[in-house]
PyMOL Python script that loads the backbone (N, CA, C, O; Angstrom):
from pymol import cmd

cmd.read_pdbstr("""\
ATOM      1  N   UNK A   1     -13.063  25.777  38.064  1.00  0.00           N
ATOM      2  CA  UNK A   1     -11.866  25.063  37.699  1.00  0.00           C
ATOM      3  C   UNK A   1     -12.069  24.438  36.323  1.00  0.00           C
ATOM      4  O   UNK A   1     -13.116  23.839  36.079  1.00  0.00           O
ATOM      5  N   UNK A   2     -10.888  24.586  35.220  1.00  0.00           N
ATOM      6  CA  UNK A   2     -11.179  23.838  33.925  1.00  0.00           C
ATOM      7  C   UNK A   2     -10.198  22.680  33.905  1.00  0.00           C
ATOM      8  O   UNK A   2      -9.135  22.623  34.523  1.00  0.00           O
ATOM      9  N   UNK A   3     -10.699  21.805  33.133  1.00  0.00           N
ATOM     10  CA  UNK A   3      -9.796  21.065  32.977  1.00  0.00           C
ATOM     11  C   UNK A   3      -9.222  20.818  31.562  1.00  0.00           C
ATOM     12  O   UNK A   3      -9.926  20.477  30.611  1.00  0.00           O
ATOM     13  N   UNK A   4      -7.841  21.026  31.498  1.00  0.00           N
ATOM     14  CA  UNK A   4      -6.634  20.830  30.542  1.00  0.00           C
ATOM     15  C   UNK A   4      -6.387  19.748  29.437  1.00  0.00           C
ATOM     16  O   UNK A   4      -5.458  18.946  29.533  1.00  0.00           O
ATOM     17  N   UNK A   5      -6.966  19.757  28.738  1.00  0.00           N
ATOM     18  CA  UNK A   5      -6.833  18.705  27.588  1.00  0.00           C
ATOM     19  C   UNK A   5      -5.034  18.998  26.619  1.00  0.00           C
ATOM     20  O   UNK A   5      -4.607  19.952  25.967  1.00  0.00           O
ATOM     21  N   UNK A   6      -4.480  17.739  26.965  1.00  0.00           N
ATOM     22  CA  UNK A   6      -3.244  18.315  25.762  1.00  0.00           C
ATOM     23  C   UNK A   6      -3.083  17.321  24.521  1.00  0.00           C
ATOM     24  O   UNK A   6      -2.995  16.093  24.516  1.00  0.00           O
ATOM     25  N   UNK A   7      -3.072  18.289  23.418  1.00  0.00           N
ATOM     26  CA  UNK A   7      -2.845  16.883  22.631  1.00  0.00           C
ATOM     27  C   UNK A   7      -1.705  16.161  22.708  1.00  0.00           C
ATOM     28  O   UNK A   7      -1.039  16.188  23.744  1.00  0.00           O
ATOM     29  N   UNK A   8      -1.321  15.406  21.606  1.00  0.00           N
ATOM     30  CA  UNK A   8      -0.126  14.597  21.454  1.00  0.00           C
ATOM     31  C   UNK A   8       1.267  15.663  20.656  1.00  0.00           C
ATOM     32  O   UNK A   8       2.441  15.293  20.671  1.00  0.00           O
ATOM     33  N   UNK A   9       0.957  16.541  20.230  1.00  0.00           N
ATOM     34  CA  UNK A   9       1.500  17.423  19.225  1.00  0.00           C
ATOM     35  C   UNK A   9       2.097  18.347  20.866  1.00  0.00           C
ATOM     36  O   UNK A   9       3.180  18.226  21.439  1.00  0.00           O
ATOM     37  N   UNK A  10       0.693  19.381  21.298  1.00  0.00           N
ATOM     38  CA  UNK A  10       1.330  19.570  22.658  1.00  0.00           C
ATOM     39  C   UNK A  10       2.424  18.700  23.551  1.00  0.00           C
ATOM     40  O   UNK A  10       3.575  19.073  23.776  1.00  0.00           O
ATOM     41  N   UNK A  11       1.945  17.712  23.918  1.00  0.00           N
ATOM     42  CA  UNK A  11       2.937  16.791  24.566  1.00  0.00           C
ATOM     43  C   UNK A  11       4.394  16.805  24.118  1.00  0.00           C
ATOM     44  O   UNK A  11       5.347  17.188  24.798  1.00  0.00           O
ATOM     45  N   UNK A  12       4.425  16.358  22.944  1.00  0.00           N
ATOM     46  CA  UNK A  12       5.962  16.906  22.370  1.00  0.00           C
ATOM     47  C   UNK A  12       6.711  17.515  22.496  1.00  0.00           C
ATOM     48  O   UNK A  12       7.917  17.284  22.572  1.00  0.00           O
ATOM     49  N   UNK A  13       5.641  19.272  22.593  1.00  0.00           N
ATOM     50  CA  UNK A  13       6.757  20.166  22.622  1.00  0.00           C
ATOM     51  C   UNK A  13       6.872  20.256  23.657  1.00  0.00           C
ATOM     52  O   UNK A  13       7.696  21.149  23.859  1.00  0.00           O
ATOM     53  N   UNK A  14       6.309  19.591  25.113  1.00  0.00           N
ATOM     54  CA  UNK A  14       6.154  20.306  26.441  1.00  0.00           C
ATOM     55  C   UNK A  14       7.712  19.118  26.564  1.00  0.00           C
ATOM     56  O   UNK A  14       8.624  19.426  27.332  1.00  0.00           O
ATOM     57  N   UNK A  15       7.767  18.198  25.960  1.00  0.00           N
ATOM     58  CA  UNK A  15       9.138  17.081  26.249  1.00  0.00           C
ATOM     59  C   UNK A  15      10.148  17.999  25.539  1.00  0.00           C
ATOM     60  O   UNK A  15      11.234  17.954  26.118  1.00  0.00           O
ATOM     61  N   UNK A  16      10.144  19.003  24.231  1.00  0.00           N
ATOM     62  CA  UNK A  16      11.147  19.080  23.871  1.00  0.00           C
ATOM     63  C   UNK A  16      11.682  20.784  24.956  1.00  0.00           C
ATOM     64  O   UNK A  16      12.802  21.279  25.077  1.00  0.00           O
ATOM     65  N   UNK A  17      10.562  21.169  25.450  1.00  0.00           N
ATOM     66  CA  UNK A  17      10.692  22.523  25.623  1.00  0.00           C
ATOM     67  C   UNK A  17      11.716  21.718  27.531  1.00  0.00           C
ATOM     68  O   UNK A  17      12.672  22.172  28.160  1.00  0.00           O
ATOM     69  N   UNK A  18      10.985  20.667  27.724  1.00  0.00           N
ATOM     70  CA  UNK A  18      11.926  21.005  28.900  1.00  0.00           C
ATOM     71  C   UNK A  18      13.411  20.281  29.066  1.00  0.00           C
ATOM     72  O   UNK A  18      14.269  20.281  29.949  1.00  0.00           O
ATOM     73  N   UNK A  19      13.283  19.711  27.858  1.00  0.00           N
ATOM     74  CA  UNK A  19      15.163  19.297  27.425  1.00  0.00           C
ATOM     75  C   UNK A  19      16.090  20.788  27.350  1.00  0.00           C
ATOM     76  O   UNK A  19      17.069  21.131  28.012  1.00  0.00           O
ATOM     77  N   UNK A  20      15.402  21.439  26.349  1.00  0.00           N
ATOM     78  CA  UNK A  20      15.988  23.114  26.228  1.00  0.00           C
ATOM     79  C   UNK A  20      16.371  23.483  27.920  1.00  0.00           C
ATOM     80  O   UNK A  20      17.357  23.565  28.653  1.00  0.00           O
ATOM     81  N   UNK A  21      15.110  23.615  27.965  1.00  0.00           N
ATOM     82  CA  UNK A  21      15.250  24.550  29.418  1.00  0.00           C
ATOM     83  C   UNK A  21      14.534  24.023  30.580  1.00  0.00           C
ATOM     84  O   UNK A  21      13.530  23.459  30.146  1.00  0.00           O
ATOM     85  N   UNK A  22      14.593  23.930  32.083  1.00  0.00           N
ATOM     86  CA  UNK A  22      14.047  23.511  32.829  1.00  0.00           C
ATOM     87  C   UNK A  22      12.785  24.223  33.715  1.00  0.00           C
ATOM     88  O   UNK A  22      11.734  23.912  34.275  1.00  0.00           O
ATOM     89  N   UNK A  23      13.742  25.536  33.408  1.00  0.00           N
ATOM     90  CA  UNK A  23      13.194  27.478  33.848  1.00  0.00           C
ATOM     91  C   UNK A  23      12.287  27.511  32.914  1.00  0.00           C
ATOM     92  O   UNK A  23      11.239  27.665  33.541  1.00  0.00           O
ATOM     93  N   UNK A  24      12.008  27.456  31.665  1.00  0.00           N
ATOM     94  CA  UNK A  24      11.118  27.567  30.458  1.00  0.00           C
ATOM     95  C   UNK A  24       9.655  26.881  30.835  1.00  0.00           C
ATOM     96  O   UNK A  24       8.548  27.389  31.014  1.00  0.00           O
ATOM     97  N   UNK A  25      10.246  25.153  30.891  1.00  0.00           N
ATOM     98  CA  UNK A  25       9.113  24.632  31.529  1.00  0.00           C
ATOM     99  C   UNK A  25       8.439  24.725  32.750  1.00  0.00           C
ATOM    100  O   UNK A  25       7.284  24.331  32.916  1.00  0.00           O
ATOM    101  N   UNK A  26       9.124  25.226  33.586  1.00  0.00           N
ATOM    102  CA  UNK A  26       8.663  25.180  35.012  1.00  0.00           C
ATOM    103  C   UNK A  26       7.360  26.869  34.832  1.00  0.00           C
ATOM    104  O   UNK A  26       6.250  26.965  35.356  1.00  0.00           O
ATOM    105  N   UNK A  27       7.975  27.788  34.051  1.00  0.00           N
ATOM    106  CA  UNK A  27       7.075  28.689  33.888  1.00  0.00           C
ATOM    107  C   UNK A  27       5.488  28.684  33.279  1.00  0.00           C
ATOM    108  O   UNK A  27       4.459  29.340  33.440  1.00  0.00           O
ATOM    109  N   UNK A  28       5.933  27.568  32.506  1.00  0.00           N
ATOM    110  CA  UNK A  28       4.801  27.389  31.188  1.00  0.00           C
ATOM    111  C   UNK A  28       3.983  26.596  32.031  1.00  0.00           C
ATOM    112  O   UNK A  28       2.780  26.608  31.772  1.00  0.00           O
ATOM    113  N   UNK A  29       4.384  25.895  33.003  1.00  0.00           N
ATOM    114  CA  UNK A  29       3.315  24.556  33.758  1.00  0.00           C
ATOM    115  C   UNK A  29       3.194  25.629  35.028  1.00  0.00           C
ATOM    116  O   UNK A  29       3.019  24.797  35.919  1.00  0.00           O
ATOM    117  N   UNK A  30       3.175  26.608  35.549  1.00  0.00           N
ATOM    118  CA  UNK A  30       2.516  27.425  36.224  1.00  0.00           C
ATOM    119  C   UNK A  30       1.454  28.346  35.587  1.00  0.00           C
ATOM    120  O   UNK A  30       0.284  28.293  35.967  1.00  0.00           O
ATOM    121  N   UNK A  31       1.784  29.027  34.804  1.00  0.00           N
ATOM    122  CA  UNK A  31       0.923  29.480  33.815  1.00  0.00           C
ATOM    123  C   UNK A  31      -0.212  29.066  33.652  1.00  0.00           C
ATOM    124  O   UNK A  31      -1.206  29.736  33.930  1.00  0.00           O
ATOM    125  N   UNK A  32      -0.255  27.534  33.027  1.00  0.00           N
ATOM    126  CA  UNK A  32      -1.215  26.618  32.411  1.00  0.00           C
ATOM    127  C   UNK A  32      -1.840  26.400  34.177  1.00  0.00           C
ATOM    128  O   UNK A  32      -3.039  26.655  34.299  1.00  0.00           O
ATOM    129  N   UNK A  33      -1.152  25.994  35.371  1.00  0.00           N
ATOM    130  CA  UNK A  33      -1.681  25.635  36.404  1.00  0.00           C
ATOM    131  C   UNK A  33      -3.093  26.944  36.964  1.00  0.00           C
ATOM    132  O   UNK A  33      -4.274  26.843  37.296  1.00  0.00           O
ATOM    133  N   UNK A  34      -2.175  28.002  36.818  1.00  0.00           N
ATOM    134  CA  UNK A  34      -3.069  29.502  37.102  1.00  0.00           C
ATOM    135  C   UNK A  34      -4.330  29.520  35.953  1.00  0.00           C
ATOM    136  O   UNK A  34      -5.423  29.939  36.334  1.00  0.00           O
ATOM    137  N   UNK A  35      -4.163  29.049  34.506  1.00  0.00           N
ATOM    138  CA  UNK A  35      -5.521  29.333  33.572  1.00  0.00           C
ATOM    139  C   UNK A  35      -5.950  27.936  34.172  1.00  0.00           C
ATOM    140  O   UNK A  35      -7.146  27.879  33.883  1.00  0.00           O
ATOM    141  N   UNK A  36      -5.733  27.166  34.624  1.00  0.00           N
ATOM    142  CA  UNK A  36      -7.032  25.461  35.040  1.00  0.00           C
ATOM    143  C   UNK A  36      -7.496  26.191  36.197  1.00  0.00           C
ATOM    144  O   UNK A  36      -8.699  26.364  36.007  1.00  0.00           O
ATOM    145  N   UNK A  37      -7.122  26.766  37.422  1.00  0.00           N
ATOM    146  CA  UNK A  37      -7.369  26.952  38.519  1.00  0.00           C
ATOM    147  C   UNK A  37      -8.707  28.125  38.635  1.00  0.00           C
ATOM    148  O   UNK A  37      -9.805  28.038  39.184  1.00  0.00           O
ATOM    149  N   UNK A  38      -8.041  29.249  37.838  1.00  0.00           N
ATOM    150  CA  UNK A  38      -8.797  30.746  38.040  1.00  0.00           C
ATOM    151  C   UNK A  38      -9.135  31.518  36.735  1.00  0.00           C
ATOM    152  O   UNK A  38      -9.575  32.659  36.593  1.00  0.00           O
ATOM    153  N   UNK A  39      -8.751  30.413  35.672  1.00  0.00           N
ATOM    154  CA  UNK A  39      -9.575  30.965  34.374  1.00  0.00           C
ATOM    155  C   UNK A  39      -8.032  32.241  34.252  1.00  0.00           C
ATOM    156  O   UNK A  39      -6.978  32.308  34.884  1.00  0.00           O
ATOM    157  N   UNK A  40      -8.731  33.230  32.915  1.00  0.00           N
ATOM    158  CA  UNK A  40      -8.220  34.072  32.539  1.00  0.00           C
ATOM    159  C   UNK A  40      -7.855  35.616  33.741  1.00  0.00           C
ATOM    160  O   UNK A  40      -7.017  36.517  33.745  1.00  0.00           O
ATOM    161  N   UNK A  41      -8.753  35.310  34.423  1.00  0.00           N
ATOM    162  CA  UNK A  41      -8.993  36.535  35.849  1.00  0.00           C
ATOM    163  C   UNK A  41      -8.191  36.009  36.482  1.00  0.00           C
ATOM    164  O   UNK A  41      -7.860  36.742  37.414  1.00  0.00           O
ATOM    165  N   UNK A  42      -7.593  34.936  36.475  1.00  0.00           N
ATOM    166  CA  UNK A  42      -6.276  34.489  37.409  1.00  0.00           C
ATOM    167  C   UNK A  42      -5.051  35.184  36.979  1.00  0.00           C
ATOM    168  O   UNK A  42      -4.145  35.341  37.797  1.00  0.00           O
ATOM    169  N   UNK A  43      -4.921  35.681  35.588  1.00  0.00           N
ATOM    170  CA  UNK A  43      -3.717  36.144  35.238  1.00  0.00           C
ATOM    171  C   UNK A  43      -3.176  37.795  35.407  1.00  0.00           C
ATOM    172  O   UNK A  43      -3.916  38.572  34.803  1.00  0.00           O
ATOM    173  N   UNK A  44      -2.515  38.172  35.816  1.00  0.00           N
ATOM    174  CA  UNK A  44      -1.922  39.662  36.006  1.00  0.00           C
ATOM    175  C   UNK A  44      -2.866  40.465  35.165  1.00  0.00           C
ATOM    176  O   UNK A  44      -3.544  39.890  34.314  1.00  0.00           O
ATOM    177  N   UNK A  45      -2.911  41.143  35.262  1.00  0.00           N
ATOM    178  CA  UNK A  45      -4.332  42.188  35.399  1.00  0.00           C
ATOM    179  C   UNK A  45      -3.237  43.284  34.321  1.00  0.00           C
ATOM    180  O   UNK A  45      -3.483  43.709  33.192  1.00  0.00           O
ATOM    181  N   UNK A  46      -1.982  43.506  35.202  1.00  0.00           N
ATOM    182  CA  UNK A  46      -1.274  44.890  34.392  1.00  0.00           C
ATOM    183  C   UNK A  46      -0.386  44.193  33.037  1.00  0.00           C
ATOM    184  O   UNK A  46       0.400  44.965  32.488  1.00  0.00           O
ATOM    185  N   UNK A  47      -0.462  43.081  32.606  1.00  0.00           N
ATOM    186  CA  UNK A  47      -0.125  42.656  31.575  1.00  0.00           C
ATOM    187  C   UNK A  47      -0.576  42.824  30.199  1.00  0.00           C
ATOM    188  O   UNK A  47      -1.696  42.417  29.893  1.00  0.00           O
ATOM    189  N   UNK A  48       0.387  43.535  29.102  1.00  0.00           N
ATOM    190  CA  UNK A  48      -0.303  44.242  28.230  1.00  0.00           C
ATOM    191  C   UNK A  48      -1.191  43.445  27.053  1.00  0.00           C
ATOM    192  O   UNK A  48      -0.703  42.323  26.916  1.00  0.00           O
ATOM    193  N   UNK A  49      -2.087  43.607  26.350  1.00  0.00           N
ATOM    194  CA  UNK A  49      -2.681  42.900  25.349  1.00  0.00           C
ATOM    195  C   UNK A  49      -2.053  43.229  24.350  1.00  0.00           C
ATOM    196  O   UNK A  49      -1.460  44.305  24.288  1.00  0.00           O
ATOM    197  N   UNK A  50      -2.072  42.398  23.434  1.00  0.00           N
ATOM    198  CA  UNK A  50      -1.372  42.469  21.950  1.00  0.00           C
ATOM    199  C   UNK A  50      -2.684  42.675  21.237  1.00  0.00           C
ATOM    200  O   UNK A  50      -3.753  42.082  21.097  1.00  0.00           O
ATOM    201  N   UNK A  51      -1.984  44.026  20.769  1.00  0.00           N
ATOM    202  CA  UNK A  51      -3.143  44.680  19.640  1.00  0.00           C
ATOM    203  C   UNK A  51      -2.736  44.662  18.360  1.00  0.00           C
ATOM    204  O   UNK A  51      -1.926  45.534  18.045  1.00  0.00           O
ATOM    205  N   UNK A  52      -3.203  43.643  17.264  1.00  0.00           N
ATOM    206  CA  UNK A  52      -2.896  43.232  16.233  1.00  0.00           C
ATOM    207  C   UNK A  52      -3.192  44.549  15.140  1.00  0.00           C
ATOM    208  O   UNK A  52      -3.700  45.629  15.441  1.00  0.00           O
ATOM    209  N   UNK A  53      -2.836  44.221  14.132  1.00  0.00           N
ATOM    210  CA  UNK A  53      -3.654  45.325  12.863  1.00  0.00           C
ATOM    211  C   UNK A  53      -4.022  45.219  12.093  1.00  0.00           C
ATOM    212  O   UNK A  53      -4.149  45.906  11.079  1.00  0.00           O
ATOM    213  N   UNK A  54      -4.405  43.914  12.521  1.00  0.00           N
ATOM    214  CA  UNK A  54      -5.021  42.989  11.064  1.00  0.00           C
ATOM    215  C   UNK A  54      -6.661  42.538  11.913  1.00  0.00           C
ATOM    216  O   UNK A  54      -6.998  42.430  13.093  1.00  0.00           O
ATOM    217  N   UNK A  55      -7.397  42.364  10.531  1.00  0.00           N
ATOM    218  CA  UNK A  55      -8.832  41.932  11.436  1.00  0.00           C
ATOM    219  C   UNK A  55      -8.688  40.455  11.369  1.00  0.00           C
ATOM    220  O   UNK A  55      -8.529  39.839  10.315  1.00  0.00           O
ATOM    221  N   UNK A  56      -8.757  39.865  12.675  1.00  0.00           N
ATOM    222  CA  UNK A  56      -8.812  38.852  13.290  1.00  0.00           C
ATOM    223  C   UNK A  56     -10.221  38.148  13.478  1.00  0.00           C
ATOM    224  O   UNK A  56     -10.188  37.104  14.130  1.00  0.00           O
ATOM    225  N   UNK A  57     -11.552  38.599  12.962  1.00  0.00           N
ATOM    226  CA  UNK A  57     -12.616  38.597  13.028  1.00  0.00           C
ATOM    227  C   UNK A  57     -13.146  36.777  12.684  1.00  0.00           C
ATOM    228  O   UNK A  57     -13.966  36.005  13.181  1.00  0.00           O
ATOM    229  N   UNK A  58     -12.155  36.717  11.588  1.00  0.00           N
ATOM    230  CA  UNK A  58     -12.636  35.530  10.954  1.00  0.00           C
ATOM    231  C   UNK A  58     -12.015  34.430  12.076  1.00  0.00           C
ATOM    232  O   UNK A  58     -12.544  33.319  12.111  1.00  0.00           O
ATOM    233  N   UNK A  59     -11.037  34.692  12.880  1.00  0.00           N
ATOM    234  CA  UNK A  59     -10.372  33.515  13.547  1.00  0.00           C
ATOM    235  C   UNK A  59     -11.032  32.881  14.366  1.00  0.00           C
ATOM    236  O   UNK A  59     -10.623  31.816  14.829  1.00  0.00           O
ATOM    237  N   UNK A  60     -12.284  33.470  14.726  1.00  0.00           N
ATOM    238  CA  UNK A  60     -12.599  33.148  16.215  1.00  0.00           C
ATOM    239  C   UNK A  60     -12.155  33.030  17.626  1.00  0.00           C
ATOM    240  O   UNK A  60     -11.283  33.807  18.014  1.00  0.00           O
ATOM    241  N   UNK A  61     -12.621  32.204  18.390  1.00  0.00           N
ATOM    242  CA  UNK A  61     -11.767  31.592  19.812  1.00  0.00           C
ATOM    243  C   UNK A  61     -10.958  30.588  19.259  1.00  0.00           C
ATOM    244  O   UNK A  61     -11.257  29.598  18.592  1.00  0.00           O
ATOM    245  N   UNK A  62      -9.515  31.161  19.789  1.00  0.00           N
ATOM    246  CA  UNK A  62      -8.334  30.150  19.997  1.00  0.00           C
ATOM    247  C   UNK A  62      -8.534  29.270  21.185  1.00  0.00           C
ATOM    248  O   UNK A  62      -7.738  28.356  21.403  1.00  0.00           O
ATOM    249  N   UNK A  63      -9.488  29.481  21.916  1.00  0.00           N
ATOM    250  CA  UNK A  63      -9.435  28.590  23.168  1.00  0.00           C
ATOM    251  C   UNK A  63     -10.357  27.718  23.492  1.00  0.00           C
ATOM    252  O   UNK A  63     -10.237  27.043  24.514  1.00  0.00           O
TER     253      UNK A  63
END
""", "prot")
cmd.dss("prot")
cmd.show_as("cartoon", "prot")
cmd.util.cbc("prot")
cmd.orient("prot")
């Protein structure tokens, strides 16, 4: 199990995203619930990866 750090910048948008929409947020806080719970192996398996075409090498981990 991990635990979820959000910043203050996050926080914001998670207030502005669920003024927009309620469906939006309710998806995004399952999501986030499934990566704290079971990591990345928690997520759909047949879901496609985004294959960029640029070298991404220098970016490192986003996570």
């Amino acid at each position: 199990m991990y635990r979820i750090t959000a910043s203050n910048k996050f926080l914001k948008d998670l207030t502005l995203l669920k003024k927009r929409s309620n469906r939006d947020f309710v998806v995004l806080k399952d999501f986030i619930e499934i990566l704290a719970n079971e990591g990345h192996k928690g997520l759909n398996q047949n879901t496609n990866r985004i294959n960029y075409r640029v070298n991404l090498s220098d970016i490192g981990n986003a996570m």
